[in-house]
Rosetta silent file (secondary structure, phi, psi, omega in degrees, C-alpha in Angstrom):
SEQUENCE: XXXXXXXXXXXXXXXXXXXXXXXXXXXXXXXXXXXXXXXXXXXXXXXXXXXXXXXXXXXXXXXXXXXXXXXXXXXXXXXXXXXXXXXXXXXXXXXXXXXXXXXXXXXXXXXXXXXXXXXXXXXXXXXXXXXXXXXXXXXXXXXXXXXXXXXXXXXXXXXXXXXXXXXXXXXXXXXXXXXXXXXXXXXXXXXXXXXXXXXXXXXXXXXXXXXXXXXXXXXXXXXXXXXXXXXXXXXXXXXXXXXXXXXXXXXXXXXXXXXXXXXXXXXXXXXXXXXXXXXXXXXXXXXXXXXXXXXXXXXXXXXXXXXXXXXXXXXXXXXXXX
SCORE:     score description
SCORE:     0.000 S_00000001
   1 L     0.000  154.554 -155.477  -22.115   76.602  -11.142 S_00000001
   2 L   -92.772  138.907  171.729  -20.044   79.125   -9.488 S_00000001
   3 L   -98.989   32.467 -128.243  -16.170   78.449   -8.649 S_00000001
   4 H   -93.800  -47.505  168.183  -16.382   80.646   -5.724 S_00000001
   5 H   -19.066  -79.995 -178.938  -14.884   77.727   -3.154 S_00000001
   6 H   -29.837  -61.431 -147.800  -12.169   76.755   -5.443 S_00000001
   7 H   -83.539   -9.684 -168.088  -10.871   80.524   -6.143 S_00000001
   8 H   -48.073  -85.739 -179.750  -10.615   81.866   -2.398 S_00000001
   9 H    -7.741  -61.682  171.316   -6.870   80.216   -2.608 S_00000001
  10 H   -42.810  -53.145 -148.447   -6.434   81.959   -6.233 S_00000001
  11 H   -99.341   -4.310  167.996   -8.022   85.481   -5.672 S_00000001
  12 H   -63.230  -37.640 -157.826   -5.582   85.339   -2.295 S_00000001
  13 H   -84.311  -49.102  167.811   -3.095   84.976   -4.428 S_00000001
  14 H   -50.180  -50.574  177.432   -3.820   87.505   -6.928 S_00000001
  15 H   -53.359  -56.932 -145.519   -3.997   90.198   -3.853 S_00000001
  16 H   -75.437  -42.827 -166.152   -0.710   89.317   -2.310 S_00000001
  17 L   -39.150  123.712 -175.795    1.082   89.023   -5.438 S_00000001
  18 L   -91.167  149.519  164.065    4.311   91.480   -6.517 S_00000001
  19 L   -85.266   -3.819  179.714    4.548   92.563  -10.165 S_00000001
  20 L   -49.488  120.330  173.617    8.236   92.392   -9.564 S_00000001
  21 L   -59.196  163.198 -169.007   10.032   90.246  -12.013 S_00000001
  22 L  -108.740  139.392 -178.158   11.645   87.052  -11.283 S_00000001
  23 L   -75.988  103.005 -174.387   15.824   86.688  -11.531 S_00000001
  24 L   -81.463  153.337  135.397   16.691   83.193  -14.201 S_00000001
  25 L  -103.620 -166.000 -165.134   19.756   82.044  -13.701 S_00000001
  26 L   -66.916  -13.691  175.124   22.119   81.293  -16.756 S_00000001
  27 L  -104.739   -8.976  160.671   21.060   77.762  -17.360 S_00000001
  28 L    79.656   41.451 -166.770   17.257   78.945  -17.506 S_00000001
  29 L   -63.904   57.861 -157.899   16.172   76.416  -14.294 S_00000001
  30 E  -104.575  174.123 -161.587   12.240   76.641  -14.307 S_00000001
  31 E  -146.475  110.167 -139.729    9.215   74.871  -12.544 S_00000001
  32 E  -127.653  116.221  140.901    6.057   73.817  -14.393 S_00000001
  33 E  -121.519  117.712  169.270    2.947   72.991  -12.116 S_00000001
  34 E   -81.240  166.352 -172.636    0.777   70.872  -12.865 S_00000001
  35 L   -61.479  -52.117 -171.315   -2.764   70.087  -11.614 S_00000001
  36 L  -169.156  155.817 -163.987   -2.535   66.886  -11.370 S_00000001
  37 L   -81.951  117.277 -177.277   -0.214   63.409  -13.031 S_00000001
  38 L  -136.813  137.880  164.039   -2.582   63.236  -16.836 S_00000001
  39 H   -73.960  -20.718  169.180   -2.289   61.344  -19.994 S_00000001
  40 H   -75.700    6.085  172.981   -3.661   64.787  -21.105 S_00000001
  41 H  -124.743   38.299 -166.460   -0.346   66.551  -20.724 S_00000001
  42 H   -71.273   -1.751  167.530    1.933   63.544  -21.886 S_00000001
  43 H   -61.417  -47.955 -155.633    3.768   66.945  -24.682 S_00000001
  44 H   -85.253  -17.945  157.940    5.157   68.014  -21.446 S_00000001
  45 H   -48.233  -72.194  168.336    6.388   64.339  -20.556 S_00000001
  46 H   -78.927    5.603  157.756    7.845   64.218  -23.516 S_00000001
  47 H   -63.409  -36.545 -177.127    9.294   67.372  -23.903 S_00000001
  48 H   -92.072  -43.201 -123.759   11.056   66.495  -20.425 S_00000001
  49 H  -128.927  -55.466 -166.329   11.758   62.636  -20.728 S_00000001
  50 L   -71.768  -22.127  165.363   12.683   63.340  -24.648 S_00000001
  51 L    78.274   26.989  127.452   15.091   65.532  -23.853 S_00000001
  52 L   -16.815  -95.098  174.515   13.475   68.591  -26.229 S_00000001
  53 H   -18.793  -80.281  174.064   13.505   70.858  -23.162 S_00000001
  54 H   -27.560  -35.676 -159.782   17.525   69.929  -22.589 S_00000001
  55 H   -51.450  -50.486 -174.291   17.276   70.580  -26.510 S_00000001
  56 H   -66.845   10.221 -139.930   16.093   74.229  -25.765 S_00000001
  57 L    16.627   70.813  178.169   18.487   74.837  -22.833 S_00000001
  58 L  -127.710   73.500 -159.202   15.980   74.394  -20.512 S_00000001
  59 L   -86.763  139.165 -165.236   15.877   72.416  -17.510 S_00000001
  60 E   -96.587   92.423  165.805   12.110   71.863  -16.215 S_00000001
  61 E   -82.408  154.663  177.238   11.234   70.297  -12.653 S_00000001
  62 E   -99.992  117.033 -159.554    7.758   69.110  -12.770 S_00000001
  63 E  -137.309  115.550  130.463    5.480   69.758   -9.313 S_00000001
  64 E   -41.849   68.002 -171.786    2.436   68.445   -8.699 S_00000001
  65 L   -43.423  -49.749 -175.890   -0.234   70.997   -7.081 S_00000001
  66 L   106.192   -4.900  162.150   -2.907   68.767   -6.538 S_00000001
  67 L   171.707  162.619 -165.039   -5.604   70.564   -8.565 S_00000001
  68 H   -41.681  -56.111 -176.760   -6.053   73.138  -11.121 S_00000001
  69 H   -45.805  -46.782 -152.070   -6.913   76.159   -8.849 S_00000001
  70 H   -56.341  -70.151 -166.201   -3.758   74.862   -6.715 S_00000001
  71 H   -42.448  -26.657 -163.859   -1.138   75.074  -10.128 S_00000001
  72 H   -86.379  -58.293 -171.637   -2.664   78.275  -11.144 S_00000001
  73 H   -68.621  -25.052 -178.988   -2.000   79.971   -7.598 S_00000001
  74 H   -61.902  -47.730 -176.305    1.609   78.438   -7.576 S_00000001
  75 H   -90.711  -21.871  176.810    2.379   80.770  -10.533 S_00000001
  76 H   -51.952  -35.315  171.748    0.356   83.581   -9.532 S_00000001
  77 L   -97.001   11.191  178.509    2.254   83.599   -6.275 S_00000001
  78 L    60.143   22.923  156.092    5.410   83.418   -8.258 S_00000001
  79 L   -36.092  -51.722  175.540    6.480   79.518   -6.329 S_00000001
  80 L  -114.135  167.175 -169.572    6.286   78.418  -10.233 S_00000001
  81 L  -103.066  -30.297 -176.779    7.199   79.884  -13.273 S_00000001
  82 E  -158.266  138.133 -140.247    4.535   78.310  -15.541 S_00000001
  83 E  -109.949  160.497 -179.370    1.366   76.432  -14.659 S_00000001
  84 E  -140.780  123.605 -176.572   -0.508   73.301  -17.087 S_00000001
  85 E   174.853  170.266  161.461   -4.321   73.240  -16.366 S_00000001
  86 L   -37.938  137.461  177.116   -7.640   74.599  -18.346 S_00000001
  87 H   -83.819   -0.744  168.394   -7.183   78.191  -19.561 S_00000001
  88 H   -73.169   -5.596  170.465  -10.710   78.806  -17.974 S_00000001
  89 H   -66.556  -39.398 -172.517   -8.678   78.740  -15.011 S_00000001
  90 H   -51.790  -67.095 -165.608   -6.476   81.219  -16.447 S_00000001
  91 H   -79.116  -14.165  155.955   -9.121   83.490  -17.765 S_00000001
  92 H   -60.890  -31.926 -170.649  -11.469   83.311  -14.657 S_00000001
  93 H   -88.040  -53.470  175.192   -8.374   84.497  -12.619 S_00000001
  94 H    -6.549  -54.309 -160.157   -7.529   87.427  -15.658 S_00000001
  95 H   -58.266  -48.477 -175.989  -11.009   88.598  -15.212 S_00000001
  96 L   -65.012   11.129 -167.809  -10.264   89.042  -11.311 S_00000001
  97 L   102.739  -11.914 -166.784   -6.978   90.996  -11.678 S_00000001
  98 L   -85.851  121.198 -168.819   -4.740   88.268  -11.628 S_00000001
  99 L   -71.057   48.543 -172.387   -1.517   89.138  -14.100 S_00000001
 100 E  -123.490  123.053  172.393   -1.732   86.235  -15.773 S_00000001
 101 E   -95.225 -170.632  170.085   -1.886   85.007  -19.672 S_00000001
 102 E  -102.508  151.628  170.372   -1.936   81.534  -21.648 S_00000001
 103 E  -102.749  -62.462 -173.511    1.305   80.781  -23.776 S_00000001
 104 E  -117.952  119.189  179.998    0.964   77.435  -25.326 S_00000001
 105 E   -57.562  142.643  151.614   -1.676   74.604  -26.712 S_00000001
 106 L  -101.499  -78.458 -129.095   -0.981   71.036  -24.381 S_00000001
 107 E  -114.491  135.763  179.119   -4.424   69.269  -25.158 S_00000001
 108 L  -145.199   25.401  133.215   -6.829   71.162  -28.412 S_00000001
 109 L  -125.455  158.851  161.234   -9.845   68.429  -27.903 S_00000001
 110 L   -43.299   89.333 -166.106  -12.405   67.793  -25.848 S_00000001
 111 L   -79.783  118.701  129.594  -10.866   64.632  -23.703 S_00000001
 112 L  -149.996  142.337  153.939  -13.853   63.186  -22.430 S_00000001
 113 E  -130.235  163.476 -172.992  -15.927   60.384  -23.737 S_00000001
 114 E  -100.478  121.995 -164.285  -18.985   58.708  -23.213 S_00000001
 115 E  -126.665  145.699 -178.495  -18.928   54.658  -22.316 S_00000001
 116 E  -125.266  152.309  171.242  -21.754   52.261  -22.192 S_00000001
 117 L   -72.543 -179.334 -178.355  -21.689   48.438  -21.043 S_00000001
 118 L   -76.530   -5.444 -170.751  -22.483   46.301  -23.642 S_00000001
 119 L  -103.730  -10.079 -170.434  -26.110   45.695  -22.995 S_00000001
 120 L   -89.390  114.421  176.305  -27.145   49.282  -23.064 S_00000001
 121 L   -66.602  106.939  171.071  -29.015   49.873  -26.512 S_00000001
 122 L  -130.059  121.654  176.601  -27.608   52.905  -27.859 S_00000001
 123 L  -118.034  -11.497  179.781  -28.577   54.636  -31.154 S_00000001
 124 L  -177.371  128.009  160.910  -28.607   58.368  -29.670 S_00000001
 125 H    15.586  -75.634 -177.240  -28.117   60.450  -27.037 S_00000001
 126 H   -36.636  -32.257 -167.227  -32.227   60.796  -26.366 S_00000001
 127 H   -98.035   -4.573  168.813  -31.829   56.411  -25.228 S_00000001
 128 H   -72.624    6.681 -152.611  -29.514   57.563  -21.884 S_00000001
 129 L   -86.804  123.363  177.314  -33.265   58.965  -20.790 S_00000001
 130 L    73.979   10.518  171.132  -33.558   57.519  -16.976 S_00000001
 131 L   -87.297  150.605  178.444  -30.196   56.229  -16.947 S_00000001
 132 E   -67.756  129.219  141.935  -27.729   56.211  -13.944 S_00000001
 133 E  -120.195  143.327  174.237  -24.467   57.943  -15.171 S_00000001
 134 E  -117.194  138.707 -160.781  -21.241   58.572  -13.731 S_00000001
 135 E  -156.167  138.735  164.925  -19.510   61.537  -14.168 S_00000001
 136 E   -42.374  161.728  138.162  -16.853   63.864  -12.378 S_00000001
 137 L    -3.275   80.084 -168.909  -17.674   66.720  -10.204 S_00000001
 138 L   -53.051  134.316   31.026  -18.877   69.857  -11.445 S_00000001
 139 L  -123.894   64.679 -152.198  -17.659   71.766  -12.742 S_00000001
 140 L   -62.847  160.570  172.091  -15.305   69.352  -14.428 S_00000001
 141 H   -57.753  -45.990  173.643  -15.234   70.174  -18.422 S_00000001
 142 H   -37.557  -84.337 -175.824  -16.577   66.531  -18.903 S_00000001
 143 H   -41.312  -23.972 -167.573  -19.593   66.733  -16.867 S_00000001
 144 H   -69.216  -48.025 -146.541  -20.211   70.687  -18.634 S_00000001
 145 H   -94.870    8.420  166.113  -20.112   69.178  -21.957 S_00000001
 146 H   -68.256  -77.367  164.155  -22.405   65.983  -21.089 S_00000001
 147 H   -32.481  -67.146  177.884  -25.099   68.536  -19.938 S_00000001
 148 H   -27.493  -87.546 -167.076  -24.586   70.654  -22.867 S_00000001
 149 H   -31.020  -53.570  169.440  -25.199   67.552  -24.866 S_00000001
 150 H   -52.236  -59.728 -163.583  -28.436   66.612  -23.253 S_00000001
 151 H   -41.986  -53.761 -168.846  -29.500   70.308  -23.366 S_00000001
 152 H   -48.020  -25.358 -151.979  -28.607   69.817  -27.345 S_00000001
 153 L  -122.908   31.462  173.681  -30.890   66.766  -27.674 S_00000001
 154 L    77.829   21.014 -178.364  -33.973   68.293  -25.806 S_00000001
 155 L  -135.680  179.133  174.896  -32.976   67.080  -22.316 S_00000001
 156 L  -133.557 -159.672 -178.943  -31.135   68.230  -18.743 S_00000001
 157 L   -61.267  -27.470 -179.069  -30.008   66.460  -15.641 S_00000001
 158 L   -90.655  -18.502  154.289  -33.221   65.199  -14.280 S_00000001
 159 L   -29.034  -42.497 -166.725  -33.250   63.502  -17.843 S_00000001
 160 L  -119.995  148.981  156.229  -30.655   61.344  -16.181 S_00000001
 161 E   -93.031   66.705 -147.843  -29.537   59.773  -13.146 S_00000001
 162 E   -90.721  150.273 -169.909  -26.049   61.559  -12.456 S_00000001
 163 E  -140.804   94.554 -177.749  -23.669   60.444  -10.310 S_00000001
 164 E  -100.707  136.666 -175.495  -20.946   62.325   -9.504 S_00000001
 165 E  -105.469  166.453  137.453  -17.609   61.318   -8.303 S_00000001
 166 L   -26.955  147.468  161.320  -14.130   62.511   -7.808 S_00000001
 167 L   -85.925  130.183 -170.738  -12.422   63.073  -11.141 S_00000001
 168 L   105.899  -14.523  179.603  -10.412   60.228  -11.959 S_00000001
 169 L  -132.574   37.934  170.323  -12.677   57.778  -10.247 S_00000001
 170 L   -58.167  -23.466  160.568  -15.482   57.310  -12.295 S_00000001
 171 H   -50.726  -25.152 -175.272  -14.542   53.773  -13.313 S_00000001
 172 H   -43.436  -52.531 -153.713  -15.665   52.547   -9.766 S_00000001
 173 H   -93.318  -30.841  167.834  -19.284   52.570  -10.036 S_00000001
 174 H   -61.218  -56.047 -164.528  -19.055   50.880  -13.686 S_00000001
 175 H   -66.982  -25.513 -176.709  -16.715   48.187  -12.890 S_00000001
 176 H   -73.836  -32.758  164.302  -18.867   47.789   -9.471 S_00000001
 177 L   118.066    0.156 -173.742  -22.148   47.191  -11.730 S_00000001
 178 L   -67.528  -59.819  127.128  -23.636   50.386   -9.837 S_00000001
 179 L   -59.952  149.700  175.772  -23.794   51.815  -13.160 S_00000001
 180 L  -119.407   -6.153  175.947  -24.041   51.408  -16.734 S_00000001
 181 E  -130.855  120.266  172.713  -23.130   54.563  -18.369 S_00000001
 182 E  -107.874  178.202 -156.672  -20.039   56.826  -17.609 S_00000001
 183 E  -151.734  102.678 -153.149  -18.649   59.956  -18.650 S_00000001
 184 E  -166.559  161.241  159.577  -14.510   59.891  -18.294 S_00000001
 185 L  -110.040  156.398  129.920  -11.157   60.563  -20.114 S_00000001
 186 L   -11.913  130.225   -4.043   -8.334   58.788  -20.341 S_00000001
 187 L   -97.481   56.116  140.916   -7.025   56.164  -19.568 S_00000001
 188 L   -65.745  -46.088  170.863   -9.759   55.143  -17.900 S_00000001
 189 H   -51.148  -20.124 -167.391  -11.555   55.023  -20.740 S_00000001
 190 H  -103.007   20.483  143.264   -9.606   52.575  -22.535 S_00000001
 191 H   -31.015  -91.535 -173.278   -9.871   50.471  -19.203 S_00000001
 192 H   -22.303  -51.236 -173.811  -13.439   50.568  -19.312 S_00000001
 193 L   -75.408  -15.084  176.809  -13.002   49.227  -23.033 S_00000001
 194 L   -59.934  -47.060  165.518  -10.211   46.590  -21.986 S_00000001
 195 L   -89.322   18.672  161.746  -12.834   45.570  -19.876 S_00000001
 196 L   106.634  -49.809 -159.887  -16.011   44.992  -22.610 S_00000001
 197 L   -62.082 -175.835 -150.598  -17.650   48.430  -22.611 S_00000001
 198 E  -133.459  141.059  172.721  -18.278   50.527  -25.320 S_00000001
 199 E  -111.466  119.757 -174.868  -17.628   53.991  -26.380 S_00000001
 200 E   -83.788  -56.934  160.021  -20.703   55.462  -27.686 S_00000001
 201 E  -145.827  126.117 -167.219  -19.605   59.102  -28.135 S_00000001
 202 E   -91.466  128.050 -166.345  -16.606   61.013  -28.095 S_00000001
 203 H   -78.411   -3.805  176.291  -16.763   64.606  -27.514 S_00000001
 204 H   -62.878  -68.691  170.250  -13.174   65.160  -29.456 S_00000001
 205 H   -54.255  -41.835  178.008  -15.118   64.584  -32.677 S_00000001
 206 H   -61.880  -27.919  143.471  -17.932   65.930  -31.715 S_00000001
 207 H   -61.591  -26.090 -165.188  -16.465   69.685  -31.031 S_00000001
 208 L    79.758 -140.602  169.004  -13.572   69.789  -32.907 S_00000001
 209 L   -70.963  141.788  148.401  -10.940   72.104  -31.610 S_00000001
 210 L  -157.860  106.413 -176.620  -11.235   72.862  -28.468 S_00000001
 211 L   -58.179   94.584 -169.789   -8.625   74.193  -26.176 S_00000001
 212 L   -89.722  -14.578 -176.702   -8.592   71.826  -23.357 S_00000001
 213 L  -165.851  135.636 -128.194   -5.732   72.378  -22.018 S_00000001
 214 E  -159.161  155.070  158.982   -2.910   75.295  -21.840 S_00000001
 215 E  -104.442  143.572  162.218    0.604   76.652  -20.165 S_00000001
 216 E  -111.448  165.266  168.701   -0.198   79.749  -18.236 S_00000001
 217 E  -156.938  125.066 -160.355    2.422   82.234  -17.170 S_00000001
 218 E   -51.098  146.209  179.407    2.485   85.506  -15.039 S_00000001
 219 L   -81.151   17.448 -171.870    2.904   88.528  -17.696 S_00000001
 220 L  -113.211    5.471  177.893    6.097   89.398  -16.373 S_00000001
 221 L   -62.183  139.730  160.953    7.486   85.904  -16.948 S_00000001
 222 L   -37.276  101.789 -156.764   11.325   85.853  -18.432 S_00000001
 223 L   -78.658   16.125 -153.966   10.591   86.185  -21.951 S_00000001
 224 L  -117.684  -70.722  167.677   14.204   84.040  -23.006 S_00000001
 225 H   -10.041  -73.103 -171.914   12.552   81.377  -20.525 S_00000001
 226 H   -53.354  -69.553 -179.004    9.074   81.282  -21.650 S_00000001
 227 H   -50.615  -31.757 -172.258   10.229   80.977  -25.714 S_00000001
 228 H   -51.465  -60.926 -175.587   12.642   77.919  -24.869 S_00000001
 229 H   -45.121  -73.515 -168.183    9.720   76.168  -22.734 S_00000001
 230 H   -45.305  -79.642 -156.428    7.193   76.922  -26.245 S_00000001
 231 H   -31.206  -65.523  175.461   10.400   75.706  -28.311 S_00000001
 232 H   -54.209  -21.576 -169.047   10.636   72.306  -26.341 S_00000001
 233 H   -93.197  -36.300  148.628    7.206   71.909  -26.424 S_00000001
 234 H   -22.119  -70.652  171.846    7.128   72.369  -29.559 S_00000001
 235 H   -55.339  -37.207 -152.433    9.570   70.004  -30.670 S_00000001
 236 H   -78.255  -34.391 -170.362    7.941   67.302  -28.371 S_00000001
 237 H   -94.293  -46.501  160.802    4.490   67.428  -30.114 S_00000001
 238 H   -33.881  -45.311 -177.194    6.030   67.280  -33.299 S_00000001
 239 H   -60.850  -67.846  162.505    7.671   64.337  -32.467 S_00000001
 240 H     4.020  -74.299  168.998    4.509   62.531  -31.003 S_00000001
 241 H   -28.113  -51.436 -167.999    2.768   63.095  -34.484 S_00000001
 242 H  -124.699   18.368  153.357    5.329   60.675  -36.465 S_00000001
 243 L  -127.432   45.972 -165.717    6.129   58.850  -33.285 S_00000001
 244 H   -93.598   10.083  154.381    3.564   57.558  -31.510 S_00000001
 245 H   -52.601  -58.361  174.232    5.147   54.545  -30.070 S_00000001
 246 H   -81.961   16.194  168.614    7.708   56.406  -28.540 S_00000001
 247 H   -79.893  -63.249  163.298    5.349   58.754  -27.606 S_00000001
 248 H   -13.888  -80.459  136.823    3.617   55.541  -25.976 S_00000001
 249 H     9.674  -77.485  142.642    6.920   54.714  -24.559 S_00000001
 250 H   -25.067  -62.289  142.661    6.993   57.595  -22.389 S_00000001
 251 H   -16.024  -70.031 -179.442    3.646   57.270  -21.416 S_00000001
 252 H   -69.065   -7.162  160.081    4.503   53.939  -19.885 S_00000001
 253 H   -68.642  -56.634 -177.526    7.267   55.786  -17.986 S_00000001
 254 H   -65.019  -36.374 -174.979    4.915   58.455  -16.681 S_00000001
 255 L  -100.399   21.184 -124.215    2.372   55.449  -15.886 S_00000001
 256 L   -75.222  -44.658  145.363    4.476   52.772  -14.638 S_00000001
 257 L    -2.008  -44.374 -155.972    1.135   51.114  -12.771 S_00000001
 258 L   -89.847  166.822  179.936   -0.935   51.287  -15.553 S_00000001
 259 L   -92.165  135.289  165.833   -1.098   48.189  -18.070 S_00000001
 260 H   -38.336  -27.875  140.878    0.676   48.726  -21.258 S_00000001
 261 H   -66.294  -27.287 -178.545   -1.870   48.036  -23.470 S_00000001
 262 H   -82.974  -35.814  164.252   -4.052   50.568  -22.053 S_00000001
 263 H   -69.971  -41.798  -34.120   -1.561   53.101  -22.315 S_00000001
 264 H   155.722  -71.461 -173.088   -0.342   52.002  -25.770 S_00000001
 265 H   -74.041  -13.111 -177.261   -4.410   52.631  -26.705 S_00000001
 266 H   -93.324  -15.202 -168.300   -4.983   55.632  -25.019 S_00000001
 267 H   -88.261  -29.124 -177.658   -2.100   57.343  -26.571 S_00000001
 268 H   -69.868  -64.188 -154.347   -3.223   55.850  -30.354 S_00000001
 269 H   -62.058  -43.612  179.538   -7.080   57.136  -29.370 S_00000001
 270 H   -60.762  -27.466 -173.454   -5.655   60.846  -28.439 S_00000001
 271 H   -87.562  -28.900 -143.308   -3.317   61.302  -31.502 S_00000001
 272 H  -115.463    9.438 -179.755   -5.558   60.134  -33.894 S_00000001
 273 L  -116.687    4.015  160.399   -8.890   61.884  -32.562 S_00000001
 274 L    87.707   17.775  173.779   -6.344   65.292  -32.459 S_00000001
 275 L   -44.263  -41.242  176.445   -6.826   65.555  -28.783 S_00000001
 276 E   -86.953  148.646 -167.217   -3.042   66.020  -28.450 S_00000001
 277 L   -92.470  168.817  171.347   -2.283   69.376  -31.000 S_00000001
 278 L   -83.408  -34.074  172.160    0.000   69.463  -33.755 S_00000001
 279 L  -150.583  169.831 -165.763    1.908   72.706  -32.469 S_00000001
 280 L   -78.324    0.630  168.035    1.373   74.917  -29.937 S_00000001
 281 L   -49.062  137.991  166.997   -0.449   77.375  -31.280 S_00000001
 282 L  -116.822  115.971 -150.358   -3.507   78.284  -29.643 S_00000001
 283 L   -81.089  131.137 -177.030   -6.032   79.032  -32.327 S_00000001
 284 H   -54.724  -48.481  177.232   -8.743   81.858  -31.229 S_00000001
 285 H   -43.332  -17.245 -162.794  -11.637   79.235  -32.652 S_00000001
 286 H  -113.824  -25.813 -167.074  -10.964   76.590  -30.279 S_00000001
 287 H   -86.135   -9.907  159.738  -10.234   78.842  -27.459 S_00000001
 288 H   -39.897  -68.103 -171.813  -13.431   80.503  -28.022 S_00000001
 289 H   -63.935  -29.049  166.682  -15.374   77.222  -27.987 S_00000001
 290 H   -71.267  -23.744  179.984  -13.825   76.267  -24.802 S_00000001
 291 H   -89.564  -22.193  154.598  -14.495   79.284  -23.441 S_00000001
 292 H   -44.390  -28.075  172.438  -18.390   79.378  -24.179 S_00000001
 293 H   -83.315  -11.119  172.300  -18.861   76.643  -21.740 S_00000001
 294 H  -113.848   44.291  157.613  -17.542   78.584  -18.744 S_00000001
 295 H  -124.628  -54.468  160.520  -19.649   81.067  -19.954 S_00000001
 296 H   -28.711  -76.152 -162.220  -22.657   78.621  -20.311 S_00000001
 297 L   -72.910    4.851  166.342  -22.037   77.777  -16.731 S_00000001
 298 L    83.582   18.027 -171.277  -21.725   80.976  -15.158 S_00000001
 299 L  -116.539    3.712  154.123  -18.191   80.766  -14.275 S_00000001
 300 L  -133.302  130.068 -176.011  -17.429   83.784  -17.064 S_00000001
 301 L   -98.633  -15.100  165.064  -18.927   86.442  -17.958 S_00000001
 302 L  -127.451 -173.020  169.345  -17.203   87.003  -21.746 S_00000001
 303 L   -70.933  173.692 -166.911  -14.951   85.843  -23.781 S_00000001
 304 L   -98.896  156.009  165.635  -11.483   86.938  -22.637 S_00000001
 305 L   -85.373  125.689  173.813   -9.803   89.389  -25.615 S_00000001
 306 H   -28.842  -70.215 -170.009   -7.975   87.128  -27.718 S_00000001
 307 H   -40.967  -38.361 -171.365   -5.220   89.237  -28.564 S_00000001
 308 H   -91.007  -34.240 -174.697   -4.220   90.171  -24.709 S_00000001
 309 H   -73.122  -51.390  159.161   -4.960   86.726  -23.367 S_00000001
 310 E   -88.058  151.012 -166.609   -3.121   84.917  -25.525 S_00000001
 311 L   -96.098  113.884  158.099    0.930   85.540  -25.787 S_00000001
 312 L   -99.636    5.338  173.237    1.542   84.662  -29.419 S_00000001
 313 H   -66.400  -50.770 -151.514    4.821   85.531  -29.849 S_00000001
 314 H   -91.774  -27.789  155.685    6.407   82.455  -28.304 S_00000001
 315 H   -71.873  -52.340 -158.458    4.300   80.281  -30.678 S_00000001
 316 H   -60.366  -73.756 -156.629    4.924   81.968  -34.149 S_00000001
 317 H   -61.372  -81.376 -145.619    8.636   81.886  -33.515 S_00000001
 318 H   -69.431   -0.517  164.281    8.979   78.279  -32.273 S_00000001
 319 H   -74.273  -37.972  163.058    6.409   77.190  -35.150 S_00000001
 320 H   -91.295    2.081  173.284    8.627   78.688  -37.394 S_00000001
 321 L   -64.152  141.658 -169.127   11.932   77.026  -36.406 S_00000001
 322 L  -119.194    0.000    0.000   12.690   74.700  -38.798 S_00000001
C-alpha cells in the first residue's frame, strides 16, 4: 500500500524547504519531534528525565507532531532540529529529494506482538485460519509484518478476518469480546496480559534486529548539536541496560495514567527481548531488514545506500566515549 495521502504534507515540505543552515545558540537549545507519546522511545525519556542530555550540554524540548509523517515534516521544514519515528519515513522522503538522513538507533526490534484470549488453541500460525484479528492501520509496521507472517506460513488476509483500527486502540475490540486475536505493541500488550490473554508470538524474536525506530536529521544539521544529542542518547541506553527499574521509573513518569505494573512489565519485556538497543548504532543488517518490508509493500523501491543514509560519525564517537 502506497503512502501517497500521508506524504502530500512531507513532499510539501521537501519543495519549500531552504538548504540554509540553522544558527545554535551557545547552550545548544534543540527540539526533538516526535510522532507520537511511546513506550518505544522511553532512551529519549530517559536521556531527558535522566539528565544525560544536561550531561552532554544539551537542552532538548520534546514536541509532539501527532504522527510520523507530521515529525518528519517538522524537521524537513526546519520547525525541529531532529525528528523520532520509523526510518522508512526517513528513507521514503530521501528517495523524494528530501535532505534528510538517520543518526541514531531508539528501538532495534520488531515491537509488535501477537495476543490470543485464553481459549484460542494455538500451536502455529496456520490455527489463526478464519479468525477475526485486530490490528492497526496499514501501513503500520505491525500489521506489514503480520501479513508477511501469514504469507510465510502459506496464507494472506482473506486467511483471516482483519480488523483494523487506529494504532494504539487495538485493545478495544479484545477487551469488548469482538475479538479474540490482536496484533499490538506496548503497553497494551502487557494490558491485554494483565487482563488473562496470552502472547502467542512475538515478532522481536522472531526477526531479530530490526531497526524500528530512528532520530532523523536534515543533512545540514549543527554537527556539535547532533553529536551531544547521539552522546546523551547514548549514555541513556546504557543506563537502561543495568538499570531497568529506573528505567521503569521514568516510564511511570512519562505514563502517569498507566498502571505501574504494566509499565514495570512492559519495560522488563522490551529490554530483555532487545527491543530497546544497546547503543546507538544503527547496524546496516537490521536496517536492511526493516527496510525490505517497505519494499515488500510498495512504499520503496530499494534499499536506501547504507553509507549515505546513515550518519555514522555521531555513533562511533559517542560509542567510543568511555
Amino acid at each position: 500500500m502506497m503512502l501517497s495521502k500521508q506524504w502530500s504534507a512531507v513532499l510539501s515540505a521537501v519543495l519549500a524547504c531552504s538548504f540554509a543552515g540553522h544558527a545554535f545558540a551557545a547552550d545548544k537549545q534543540v527540539v526533538v519531534s516526535q510522532g507520537f507519546q511511546s513506550m518505544l522511545y522511553l532512551p529519549l525519556y530517559v536521556a531527558m528525565d535522566g539528565g544525560f542530555f544536561k550531561k552532554a550540554g544539551l537542552e532538548v524540548t520534546k514536541q509532539t507532531a501527532g504522527s510520523p509523517s507530521a515529525a518528519l515534516t517538522a524537521v524537513i521544514s526546519g520547525s525541529s532540529d531532529f525528528s523520532m519515528h520509523g526510518p522508512e519515513w526517513t528513507a521514503i522522503a530521501a528517495s523524494r529529494g528530501a535532505p534528510v538522513n538517520v543518526i541514531a538507533d531508539v528501538a532495534n526490534g520488531a515491537a509488535d506482538w501477537i495476543v490470543t484470549t485464553q481459549d484460542v488453541n494455538f500451536k502455529s500460525v496456520k490455527d489463526l485460519q478464519g479468525q477475526a484479528v485486530v490490528s492497526a492501520m496499514m501501513p503500520t509496521t505491525g500489521t506489514s509484518l503480520f501479513l508477511k507472517l501469514l504469507k510465510e506460513n502459506g496464507m494472506d488476509q482473506s486467511s483471516v478476518k482483519l480488523v483494523q483500527v487506529q494504532q494504539g486502540t487495538e485493545i478495544g475490540p479484545l477487551f469488548a469480546g469482538q475479538v479474540k486475536v490482536g496484533v499490538m505493541s506496548e503497553p497494551n500488550l502487557d494490558r491485554a496480559v494483565a487482563h488473562g490473554m496470552k502472547v502467542v508470538v512475538g515478532f522481536p524474536k522472531l526477526y531479530g534486529d530490526y531497526t524500528f525506530a530512528a532520530i532523523t536529521a536534515r543533512k545540514n544539521v549543527d554537527p556539535d548539536a547532533a553529536q551531544r544529542l547521539v552522546n546523551g542518547l547514548q549514555e541513556a541506553i546504557v543506563y537502561m541496560q543495568s538499570n531497568p527499574t529506573a528505567a521503569a521509573a521514568i516510564a511511570k513518569k512519562e505514563f502517569p495514567t498507566l498502571e505501574p505494573a504494566v509499565v514495570d512489565a512492559a519495560v522488563h519485556r522490551m529490554l530483555t527481548e532487545g527491543v530497546y538497543p544497546k547503543g546507538v548504532e544503527v547496524s546496516k543488517a537490521a536496517l536492511q531488514t526493516a527496510m525490505a518490508t517497505q519494499i515488500a509493500l510498495g512504499n520503496l523501491k530499494a534499499q536506501p545506500d547504507y553509507s549515505e543514509f546513515v550518519v555514522q560519525k555521531y555513533t562511533r564517537q559517542a560509542m567510543a566515549a568511555k
